[in-house]
C-alpha positions in Angstrom: -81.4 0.4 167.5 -78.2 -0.4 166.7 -76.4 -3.5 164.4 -76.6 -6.1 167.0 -80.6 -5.9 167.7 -81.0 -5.5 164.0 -79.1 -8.9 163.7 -80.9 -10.2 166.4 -84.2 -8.8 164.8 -83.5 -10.5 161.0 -82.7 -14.0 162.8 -85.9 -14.0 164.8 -87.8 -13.3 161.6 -86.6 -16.0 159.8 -86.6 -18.5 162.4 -90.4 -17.9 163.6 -93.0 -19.6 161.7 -95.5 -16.4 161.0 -98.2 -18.6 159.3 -98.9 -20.0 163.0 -98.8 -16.7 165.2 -102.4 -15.4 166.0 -103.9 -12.5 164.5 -103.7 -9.9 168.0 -104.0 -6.7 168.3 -101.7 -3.7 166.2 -101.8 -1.2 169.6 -99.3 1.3 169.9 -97.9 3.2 173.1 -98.8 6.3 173.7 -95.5 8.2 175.3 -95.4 10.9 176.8 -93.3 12.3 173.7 -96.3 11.1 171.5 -98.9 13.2 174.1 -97.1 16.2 173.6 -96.6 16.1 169.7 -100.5 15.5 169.6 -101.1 18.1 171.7 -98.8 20.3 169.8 -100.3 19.5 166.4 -104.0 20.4 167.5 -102.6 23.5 169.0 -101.2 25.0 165.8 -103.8 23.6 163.6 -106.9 25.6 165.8 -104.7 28.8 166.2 -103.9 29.6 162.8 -107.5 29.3 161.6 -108.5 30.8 164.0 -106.0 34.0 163.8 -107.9 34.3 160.6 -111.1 34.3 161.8 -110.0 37.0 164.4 -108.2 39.2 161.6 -111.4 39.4 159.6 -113.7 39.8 162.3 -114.4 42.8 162.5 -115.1 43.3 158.9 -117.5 40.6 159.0 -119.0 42.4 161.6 -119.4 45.2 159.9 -123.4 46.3 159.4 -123.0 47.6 155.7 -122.8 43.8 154.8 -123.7 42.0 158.0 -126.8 40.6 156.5 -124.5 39.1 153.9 -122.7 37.3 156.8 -126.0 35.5 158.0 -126.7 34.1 155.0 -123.1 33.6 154.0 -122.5 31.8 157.6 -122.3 27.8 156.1 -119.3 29.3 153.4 -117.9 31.1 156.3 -117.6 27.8 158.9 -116.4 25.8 156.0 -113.9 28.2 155.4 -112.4 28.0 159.0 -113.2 24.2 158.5 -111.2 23.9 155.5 -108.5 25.7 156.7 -108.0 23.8 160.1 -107.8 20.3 157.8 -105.3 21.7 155.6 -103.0 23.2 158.5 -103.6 19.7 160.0 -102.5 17.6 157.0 -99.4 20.0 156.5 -98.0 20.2 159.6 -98.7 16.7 159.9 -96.8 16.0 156.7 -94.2 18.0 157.8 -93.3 16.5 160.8 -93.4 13.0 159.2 -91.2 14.0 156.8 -88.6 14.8 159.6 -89.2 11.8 161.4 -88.3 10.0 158.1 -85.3 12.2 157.7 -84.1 11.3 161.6 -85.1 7.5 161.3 -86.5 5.4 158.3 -89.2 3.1 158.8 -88.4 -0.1 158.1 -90.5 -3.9 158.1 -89.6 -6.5 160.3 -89.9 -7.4 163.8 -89.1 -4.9 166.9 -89.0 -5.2 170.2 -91.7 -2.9 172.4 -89.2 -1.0 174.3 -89.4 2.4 174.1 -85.5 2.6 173.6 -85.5 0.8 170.5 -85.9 2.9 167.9 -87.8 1.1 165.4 -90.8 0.8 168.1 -90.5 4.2 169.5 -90.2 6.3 166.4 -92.8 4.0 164.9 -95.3 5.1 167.8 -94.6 8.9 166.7 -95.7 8.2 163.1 -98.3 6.3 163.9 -99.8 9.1 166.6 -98.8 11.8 163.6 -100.9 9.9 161.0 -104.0 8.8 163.4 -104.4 12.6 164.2 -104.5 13.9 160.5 -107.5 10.6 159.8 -109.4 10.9 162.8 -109.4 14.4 161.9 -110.0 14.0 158.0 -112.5 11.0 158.7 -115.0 13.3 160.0 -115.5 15.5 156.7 -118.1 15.6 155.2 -117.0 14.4 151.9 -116.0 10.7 151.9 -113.2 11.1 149.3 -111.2 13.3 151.9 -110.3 10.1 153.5 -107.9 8.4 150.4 -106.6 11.9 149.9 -105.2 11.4 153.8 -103.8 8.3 152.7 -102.1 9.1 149.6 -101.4 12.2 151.3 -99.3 9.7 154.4 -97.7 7.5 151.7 -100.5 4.9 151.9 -101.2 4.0 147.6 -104.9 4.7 147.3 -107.0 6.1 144.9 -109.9 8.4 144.5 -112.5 5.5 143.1 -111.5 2.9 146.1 -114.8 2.9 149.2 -112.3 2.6 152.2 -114.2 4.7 154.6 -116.6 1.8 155.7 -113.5 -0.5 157.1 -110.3 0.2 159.2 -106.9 0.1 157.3 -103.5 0.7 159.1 -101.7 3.8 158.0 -98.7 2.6 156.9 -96.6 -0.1 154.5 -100.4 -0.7 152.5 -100.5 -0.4 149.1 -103.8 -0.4 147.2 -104.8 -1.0 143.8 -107.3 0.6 141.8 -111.1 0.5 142.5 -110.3 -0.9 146.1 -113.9 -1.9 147.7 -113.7 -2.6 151.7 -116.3 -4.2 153.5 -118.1 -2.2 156.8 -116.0 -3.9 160.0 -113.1 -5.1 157.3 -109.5 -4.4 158.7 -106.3 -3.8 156.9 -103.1 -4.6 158.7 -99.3 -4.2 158.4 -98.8 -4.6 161.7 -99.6 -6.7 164.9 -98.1 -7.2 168.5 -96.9 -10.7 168.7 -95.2 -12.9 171.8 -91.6 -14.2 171.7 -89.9 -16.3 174.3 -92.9 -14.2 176.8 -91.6 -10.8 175.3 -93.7 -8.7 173.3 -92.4 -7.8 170.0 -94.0 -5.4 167.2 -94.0 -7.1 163.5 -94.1 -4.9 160.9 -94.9 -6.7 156.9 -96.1 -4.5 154.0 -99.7 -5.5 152.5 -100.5 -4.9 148.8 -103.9 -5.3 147.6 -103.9 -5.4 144.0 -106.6 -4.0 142.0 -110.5 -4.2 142.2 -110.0 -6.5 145.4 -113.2 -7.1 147.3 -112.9 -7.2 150.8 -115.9 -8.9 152.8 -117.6 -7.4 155.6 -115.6 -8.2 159.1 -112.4 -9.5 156.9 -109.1 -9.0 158.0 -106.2 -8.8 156.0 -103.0 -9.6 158.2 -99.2 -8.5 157.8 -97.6 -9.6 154.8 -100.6 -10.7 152.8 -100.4 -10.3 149.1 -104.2 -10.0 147.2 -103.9 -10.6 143.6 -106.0 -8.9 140.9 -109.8 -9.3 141.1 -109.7 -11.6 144.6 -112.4 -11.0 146.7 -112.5 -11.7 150.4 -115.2 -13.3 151.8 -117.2 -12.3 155.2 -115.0 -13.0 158.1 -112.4 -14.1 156.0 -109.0 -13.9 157.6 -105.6 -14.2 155.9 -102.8 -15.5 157.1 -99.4 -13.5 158.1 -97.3 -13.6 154.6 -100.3 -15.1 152.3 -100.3 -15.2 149.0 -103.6 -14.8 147.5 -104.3 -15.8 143.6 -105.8 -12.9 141.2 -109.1 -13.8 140.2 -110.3 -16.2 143.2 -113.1 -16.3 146.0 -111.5 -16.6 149.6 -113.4 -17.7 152.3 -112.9 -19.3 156.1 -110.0 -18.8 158.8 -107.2 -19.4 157.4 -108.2 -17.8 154.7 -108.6 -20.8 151.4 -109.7 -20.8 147.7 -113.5 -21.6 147.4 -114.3 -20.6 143.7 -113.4 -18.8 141.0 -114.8 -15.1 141.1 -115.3 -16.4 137.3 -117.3 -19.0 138.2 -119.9 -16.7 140.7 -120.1 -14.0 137.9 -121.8 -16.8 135.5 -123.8 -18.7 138.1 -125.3 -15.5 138.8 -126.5 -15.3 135.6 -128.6 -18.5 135.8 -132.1 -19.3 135.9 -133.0 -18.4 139.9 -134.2 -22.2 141.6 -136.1 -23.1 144.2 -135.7 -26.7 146.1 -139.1 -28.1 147.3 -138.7 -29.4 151.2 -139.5 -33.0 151.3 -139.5 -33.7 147.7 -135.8 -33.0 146.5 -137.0 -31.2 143.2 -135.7 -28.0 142.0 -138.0 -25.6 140.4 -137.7 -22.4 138.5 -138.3 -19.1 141.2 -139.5 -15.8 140.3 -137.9 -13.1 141.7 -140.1 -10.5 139.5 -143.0 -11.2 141.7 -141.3 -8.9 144.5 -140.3 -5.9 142.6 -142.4 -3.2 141.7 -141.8 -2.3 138.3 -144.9 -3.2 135.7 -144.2 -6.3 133.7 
């Protein structure tokens, strides 16, 4: 793109009123440059596993130790496993690194034209980085998942459950001890509608730490999450909110209900029971459904 589009970008940024554009969809366009490079990268990731597997087959075969084999067989498909995720994540990382080199990504808002720059070059990371997750989502240890992200310069750590939601692969940052909800999305980026053009916006999200996001939330472009926030169910944040540390969002827009404070002590309290009809309030046992011996 070059320095008149850019200008032309910045102005429409700060012009637009992003607290009133609609949460859409964050779709990218698969090009017929982006086919190829994902065909490519499963390609070389399944050949040189299994070049490997061909090398040593033989030996395997072999009838001195083939009984060995049999019983050896789950080591011996995780090793081809293994192999074909690391390939995957390095040739992945690779490539992103030169796409970095040949263009850096940058936030704002682009126009979907595959001769801007911005868009197009955005689609090729974005097709690099869903092929090392979709492939790395499917292992069969959970953690896997934030070492994709840390490993596609998404902040995550180890401690954070992330692999119930959806998160965007790209301009996050997460805290520690990240918790998201099952259905919650995470998004830096949305397709929004300009003068009846369609334009890409591009905001960078940071989730500070132990941030609870609700089941079904969505978090949109720009939002900042302070320490110890939680998200409500079906909460929805607005583009560019700022969200206090230490608060209970609920609601669309997303807005303050209670102190997470507040919840922690009322949870503590004596567990009541209101009597239909008569207004009174009465002490409720919960010990009556468990099963351990009183």
């Amino acid at each position: 793109m070059n320095n008149n589009q850019s200008k032309v970008s910045a102005e429409k940024s700060k012009i637009i009123n992003l607290a009133k554009i609609p949460i859409t969809t964050n779709g990218f366009n698969w090009s017929f440059t982006s086919n190829i490079l994902y065909l490519c990268l499963h390609i070389l990731s399944l050949t040189l596993p299994t070049v490997m597997v061909i090398t040593f087959f033989n030996d395997a075969m072999d009838s001195n130790f083939f009984h060995w084999r049999i019983l050896l067989i789950f080591i011996d498909v995780l090793a081809w496993w293994g192999s074909y995720l690391l390939i995957s994540l390095l040739l992945g990382k690779l490539i992103l690194i030169l796409l970095k080199l040949i263009h850096k990504p940058r936030e704002g808002i682009f126009k979907i034209d595959p001769k801007n720059r911005d868009y197009s070059f955005y689609c090729l990371r974005i097709t690099v980085k869903k092929y090392i997750f979709w492939i790395w989502n499917n292992f069969c240890f959970p953690w896997v998942s934030n070492y994709a992200f840390k490993m596609c310069d998404v902040k995550a750590d180890f401690k954070s459950t992330m692999f119930d939601g959806w998160s965007d692969v790209e301009f996050i940052e997460y805290g520690k001890n990240i918790m998201v909800g099952q259905g919650a999305k995470v998004l830096s980026s949305i397709i929004i509608r300009i003068d009846n053009e369609d334009y890409l916006l591009i905001k960078k999200v940071i989730i500070g730490d132990h941030v609870v996001l609700g089941a079904n939330s969505i978090v949109s472009p720009g939002t900042l999450i302070g320490q110890g926030a939680t998200l409500g169910v079906w909460t929805v944040t607005q583009i560019n909110q700022i969200l206090d540390p230490k608060w209970i969002y609920i609601g669309y827009p997303a807005h303050k209900y209670q102190p997470a404070q507040k919840a922690i002590e009322e949870s503590k309290k004596e567990p009541m029971r209101r009597i239909v009809g008569m207004g009174k309030r009465i002490p409720f046992d919960i010990d009556q459904f468990s099963n351990h011996k009183k």
